[in-house]
Structures are given as structure tokens and as C-alpha cells.
C-alpha positions in Angstrom: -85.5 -157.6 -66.2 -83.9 -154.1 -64.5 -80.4 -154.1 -62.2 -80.3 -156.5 -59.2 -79.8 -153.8 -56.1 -78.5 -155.7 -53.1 -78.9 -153.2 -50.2 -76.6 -154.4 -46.6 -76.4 -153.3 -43.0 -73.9 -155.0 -41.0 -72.7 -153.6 -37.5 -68.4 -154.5 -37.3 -68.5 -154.7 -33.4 -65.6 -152.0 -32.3 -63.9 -152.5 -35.6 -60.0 -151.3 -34.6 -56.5 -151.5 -34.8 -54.4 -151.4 -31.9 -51.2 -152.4 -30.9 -51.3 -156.0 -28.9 -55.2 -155.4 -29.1 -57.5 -159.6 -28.7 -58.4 -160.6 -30.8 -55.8 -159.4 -33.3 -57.2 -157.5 -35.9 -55.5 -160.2 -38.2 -57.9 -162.9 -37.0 -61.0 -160.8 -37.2 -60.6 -160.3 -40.7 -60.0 -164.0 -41.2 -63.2 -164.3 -40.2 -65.3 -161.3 -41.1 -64.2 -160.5 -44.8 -65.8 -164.3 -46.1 -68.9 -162.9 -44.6 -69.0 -159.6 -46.9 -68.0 -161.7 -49.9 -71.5 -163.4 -48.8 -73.4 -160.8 -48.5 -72.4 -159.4 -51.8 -73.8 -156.3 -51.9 -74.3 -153.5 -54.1 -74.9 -151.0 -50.9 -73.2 -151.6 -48.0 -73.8 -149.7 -44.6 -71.5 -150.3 -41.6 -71.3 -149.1 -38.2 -68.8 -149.5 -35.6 -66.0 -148.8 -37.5 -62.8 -146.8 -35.6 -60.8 -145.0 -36.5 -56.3 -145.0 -36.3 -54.0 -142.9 -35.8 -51.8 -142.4 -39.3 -49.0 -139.7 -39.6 -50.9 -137.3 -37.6 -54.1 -138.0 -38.5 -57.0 -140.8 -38.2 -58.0 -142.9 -41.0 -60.4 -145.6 -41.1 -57.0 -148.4 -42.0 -58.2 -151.0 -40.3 -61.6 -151.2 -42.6 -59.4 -150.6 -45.5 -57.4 -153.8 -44.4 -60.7 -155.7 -44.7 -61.9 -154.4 -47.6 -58.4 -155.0 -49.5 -58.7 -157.5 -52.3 -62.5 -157.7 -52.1 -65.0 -156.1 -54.8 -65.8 -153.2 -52.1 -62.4 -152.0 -52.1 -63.2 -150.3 -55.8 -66.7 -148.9 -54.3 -67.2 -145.5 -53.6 -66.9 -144.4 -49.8 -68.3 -141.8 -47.3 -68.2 -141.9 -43.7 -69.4 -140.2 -41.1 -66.9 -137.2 -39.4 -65.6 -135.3 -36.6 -68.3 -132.7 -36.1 -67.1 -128.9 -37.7 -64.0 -130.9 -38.9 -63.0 -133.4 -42.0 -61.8 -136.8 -40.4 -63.3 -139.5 -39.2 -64.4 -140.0 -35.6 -62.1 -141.9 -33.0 -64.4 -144.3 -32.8 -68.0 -146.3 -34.0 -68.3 -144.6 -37.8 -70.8 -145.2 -40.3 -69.6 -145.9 -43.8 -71.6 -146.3 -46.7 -69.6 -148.1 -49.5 -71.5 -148.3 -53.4 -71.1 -149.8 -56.2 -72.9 -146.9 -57.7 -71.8 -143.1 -58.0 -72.4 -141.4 -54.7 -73.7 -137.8 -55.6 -73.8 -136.2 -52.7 -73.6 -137.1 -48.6 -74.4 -135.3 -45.7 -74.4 -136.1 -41.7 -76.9 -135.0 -38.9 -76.2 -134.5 -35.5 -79.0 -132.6 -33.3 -79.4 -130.1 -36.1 -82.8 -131.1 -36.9 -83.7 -132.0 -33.3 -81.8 -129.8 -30.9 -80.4 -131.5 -27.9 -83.6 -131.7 -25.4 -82.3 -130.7 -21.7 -82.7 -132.4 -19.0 -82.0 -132.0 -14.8 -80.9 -135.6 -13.1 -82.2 -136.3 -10.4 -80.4 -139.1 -8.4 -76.6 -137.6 -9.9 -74.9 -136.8 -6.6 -75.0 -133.8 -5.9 -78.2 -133.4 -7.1 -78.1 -130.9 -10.2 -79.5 -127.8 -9.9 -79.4 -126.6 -13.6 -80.6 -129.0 -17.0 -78.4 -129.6 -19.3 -78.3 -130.7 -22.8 -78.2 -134.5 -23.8 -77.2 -134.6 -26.9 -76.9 -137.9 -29.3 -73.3 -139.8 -29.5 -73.5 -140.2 -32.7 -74.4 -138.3 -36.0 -76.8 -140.3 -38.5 -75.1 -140.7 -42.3 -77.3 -139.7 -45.9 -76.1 -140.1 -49.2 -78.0 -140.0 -52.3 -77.2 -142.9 -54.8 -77.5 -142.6 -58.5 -78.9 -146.0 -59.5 -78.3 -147.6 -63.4 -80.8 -146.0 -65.3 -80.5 -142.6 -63.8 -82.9 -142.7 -60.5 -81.8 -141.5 -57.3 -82.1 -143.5 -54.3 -81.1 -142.2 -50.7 -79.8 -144.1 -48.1 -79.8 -143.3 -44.3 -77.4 -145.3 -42.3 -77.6 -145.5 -38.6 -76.8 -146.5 -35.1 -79.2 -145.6 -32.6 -77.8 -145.4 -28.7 -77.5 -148.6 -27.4 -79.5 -149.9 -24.5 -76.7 -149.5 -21.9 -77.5 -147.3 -19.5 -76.0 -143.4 -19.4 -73.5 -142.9 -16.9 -74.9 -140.8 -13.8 -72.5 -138.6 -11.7 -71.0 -140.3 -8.5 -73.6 -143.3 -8.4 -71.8 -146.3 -9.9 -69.6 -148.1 -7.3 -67.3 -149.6 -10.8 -68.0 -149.9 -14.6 -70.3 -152.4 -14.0 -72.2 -151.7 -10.5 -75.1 -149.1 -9.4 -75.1 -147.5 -5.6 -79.1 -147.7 -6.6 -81.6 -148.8 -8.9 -83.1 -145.3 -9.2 -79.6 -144.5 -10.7 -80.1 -147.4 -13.0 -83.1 -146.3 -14.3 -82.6 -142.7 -14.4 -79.1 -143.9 -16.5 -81.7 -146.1 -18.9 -84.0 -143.7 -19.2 -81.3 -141.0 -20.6 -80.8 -143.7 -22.5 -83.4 -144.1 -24.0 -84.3 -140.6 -24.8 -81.1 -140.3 -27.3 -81.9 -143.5 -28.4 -85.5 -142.4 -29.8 -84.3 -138.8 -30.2 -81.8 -140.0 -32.9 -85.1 -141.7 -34.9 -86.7 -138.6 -34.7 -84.6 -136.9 -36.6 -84.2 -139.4 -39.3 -88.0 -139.4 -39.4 -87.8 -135.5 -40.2 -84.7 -136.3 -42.9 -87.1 -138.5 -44.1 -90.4 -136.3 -44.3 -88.1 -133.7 -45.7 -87.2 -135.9 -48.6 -91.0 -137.0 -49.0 -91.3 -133.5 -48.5 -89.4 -132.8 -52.0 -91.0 -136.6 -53.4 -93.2 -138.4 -52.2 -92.4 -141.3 -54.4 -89.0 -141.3 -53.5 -86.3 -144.5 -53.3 -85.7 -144.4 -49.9 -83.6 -146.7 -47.5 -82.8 -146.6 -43.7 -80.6 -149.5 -43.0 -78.6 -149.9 -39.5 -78.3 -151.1 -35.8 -81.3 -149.5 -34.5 -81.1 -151.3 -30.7 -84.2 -151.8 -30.9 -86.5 -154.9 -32.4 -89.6 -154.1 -34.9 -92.7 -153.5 -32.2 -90.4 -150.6 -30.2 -90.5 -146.6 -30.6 -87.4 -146.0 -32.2 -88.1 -148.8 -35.2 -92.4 -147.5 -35.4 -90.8 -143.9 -35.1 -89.4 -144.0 -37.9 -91.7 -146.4 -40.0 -94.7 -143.7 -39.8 -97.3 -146.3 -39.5 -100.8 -145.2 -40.3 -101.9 -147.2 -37.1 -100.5 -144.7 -35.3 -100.9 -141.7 -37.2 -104.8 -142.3 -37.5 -104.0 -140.3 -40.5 -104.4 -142.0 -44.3 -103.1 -139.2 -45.8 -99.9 -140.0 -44.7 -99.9 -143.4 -46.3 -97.6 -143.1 -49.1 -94.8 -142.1 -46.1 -94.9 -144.9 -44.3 -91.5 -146.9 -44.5 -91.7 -150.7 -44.6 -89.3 -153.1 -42.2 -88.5 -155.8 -45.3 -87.4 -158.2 -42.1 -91.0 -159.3 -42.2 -90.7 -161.5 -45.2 -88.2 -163.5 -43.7 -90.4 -166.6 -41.3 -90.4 -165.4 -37.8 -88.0 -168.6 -36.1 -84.5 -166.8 -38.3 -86.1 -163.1 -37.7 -83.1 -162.3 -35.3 -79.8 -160.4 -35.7 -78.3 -160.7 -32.1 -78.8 -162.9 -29.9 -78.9 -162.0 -25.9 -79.5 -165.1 -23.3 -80.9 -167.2 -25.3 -83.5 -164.9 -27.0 -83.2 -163.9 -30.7 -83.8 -160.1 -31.1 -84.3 -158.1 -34.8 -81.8 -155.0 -33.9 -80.7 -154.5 -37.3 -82.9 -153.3 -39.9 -83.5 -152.2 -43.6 -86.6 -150.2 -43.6 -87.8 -149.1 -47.6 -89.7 -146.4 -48.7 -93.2 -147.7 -50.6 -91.5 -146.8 -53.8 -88.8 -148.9 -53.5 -90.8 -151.4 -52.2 -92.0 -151.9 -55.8 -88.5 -153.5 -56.6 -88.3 -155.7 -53.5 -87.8 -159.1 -54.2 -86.1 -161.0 -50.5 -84.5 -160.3 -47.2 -81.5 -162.3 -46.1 -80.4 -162.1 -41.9 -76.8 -164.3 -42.3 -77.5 -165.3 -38.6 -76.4 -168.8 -38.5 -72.9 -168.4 -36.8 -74.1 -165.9 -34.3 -73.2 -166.4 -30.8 -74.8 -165.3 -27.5 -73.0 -161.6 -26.7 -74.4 -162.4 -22.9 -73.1 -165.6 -21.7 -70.3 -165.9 -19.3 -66.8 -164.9 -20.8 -68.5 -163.8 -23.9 -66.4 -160.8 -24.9 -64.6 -159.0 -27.7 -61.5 -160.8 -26.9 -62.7 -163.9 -27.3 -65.0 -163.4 -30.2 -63.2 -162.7 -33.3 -66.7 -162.0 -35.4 -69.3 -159.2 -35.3 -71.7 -160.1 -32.7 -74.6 -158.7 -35.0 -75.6 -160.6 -38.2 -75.6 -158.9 -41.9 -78.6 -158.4 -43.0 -79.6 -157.9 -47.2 -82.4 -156.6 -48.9 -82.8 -157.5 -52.6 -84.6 -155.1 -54.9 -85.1 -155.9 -58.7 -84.8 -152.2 -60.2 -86.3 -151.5 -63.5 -84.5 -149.2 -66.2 -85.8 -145.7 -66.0 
């Protein structure tokens, strides 16, 4: 029958440890570690996790605490770091934790797309000079050695979130705009880091077809973005918008879209239902798919009135598993 493969993608929420911090990291866990024990995965991609300060020196302690006394706390673990250095970043990390042997990891951060530059327009002063806009936050790859001896390459990421980019001197507070040019210059800046960080996980990704083009390849993460947007067809390669069929064994495959439309939602926003977080599989390891799960039912609205972190203990993004049946090589 092959190895079950359970692939996972769950976004923490701001995933800390801090002194007097609400809810208390205590409760969260409460809460959140009966929810990895559900998804039960083999392959478990996480963003949003910070980083703490210990003897010097940050360590991700507060994921440890959550993973402690749990099967994921024997897995093997990389993370993303502080560019040109070793430790983990301050804040929002990806970690990919495995079951299998983790041969090799790497991180990307405007190496294969260089920062575009850009001049704003409504900052005030106006700027006379462009300057880079670079991504927040580096994209993580690791190549997994599967039972049976294949390889199988995972891509974890968290694309820029829709709020928009601070512009200089046109916000009155953290929450108000002088003007909606500002606004939407902000969104737009936004946007361009947003669907410049899928770019260049496409390009990892046509550098690994590049090497094999029947390569096991998965991109799982909080993509901000739902299936029929740029950043989510950027990096599926459809042939619909390639025109080219040539290209057809690249194309990468959303496995959301086995899962009935009504429960195709991993965040809710006023009312609406939207698919942010997604496991997109290479045609080859589509072979071995088998089911999608989207642990959704206990979400609650991150819009409404007085919904915030400190009242919400949980994630306010659903897991979301992919099931592959992997045959023996």
C-alpha cells in the first residue's frame, strides 16, 4: 500500500512569549497543541512563530513549549533566520518540522528577485529618489527524504499580508489615513511584495523542475491571498495563462479544490469565508494524493468588534492537511 504522507500548513497567529503578554502563552497552548495532535502530520509547516530572548540569544521557546510532550517534539526542525546570521528572527518564522530526515534547507530572500525600486508618490515630502522595497520575510526550502528513498521538497511561506505599507507622514494614528491616495499607494506597495515574494518561489520552483521535471514538490503556507488571485495562479503556472502546453508538467495543483466549496475557507473576515492558506503539489506528487482536510470548524471572525489577539487564545487561520499515499521506491 506505500507510506501515508500527511503534509500541514498552519499559520500560529504571533506565536510569543512575553512577560504579562493576553492571552497568556499558557492558555494558547491549552488550546492550540489539541489542534496539532489533530492534524497529525508527518510534515508540518508553520508561520508566525517569534522568537525569545534566552541567555543572550533568541530561541524559538515558546513553540518548543507547544511542541513538548507531543510526537513533533522528536521531529526534525529548521526555521527560517536572521539574514547573514544563524538565529532565528524576532518575529513571524517559518518552521518546517518532519517526521522524515531533513537533508538539506535553504532560505530566500530577494536573491532570486532583487528588491524592485520604487518612488512614492503621496509620502510627504514627496520623494525624489526610488528606493528599494524589499520583502519582510524570507521564503523556507527543505528537501525531505521520504521512506523508500525519494526526495520531496517543500517550500513554506508567508506572503505579505494585505495591510497596507506604511507611507511617510500620511497616517494621522496606527489605524487612520490623512487620504485615500495614501491608502492606496500603502496597498499597492503592498501588494507588490506580496506577489513579488510568489515570484520568487515560482523561480525556486522552475529551478527544481529545471533539475526534474517529475519532481515531489510542495508549497504549503499563508499565502493572503484566496485560489483565483495573482500570488496563488503565480505560482501554480497554469497553462491557461501560459498559452503554453509545453509547460504542462510544471504546473502546480491547489489540492483545496477537492474539498466541496461551502468548508473551502481558512479565515474568516466579516462574515465571508476566504482560502488564504494553501498546499499546492507538484503533478508528480499528485499521483499520491489521496484528501484535503481545512480543520475550520472553531474558526472565529478576526474582523468583528473586539476581535483581537487578546481575546482569542487560538490561531485565527485554520490547519490545513494534504494526504498523499506514497508508494515504495
Amino acid at each position: 500500500m506505500g507510506d501515508r504522507v500527511r503534509i500541514a500548513t498552519f499559520n500560529l497567529e504571533n506565536f510569543d512569549e512575553k512577560p504579562g503578554s493576553k492571552p497568556p502563552l499558557a492558555e494558547r497552548i491549552a488550546l492550540m497543541r489539541p489542534q496539532l495532535l489533530r492534524v497529525d502530520a508527518d510534515i508540518l509547516c508553520l508561520q508566525e512563530v517569534h522568537g525569545q530572548m534566552v541567555d543572550g540569544h533568541l530561541e524559538l521557546r515558546a513553540l518548543e513549549r507547544l511542541l513538548h510532550d507531543t510526537r513533533y517534539a522528536g521531529y526534525h526542525q529548521v526555521s527560517t533566520h536572521v539574514p547573514g546570521g544563524t538565529g532565528p528572527m524576532t518575529q513571524r518564522n517559518l518552521v518546517i518540522l518532519s517526521r522524515f530526515e531533513i537533508l538539506e534547507y535553504a532560505q530566500h530572500l530577494n536573491d532570486l528577485v532583487p528588491a524592485p525600486l520604487y518612488r512614492m508618490v503621496t509620502a510627504d515630502p514627496p520623494e525624489q529618489n526610488a528606493a528599494e522595497i524589499r520583502w519582510e520575510r524570507p521564503l523556507l526550502h527543505a528537501r525531505v527524504r521520504l521512506p523508500g528513498g525519494a526526495s520531496l521538497h517543500i517550500i513554506n511561506l508567508h506572503l505579505k499580508s494585505r495591510i497596507p505599507t506604511d507611507i511617510p507622514n500620511q497616517k494621522v494614528n496606527d489605524f487612520t489615513w490623512k487620504s485615500a491616495s495614501a491608502w492606496a499607494e500603502g496597498a499597492f506597495i503592498s501588494m507588490m511584495r506580496r506577489v513579488g515574494q510568489a515570484l520568487e518561489a515560482r523561480r525556486l520552483v522552475d529551478q527544481l523542475f529545471d533539475a526534474d521535471e517529475s519532481a515531489l514538490i510542495a508549497v504549503c503556507g499563508d499565502l493572503n491571498a484566496d485560489s483565483d488571485e495573482v500570488p496563488v495562479e503565480a505560482l501554480r503556472g497554469d497553462v491557461e495563462n501560459t498559452s503554453n502546453p509545453k509547460l504542462v508538467r510544471r504546473v502546480l495543483v491547489s489540492c483545496e479544490r477537492s474539498v466541496p466549496e461551502p468548508a473551502r475557507y481558512s479565515l474568516l473576515h466579516r462574515g465571508k469565508g476566504q482560502m488564504f492558506d494553501h498546499i499546492l503539489a507538484s503533478r508528480a506528487l499528485l499521483a499520491a494524493y489521496q484528501h484535503t482536510e481545512i480543520h475550520n470548524e472553531l474558526l472565529h471572525d478576526e474582523s468583528i468588534a473586539f476581535a483581537t489577539d487578546e481575546l482569542y487564545p487560538e490561531s485565527d487561520h485554520s490547519p490545513v492537511i494534504a494526504e498523499f499515499q506514497m508508494m515504495g521506491a
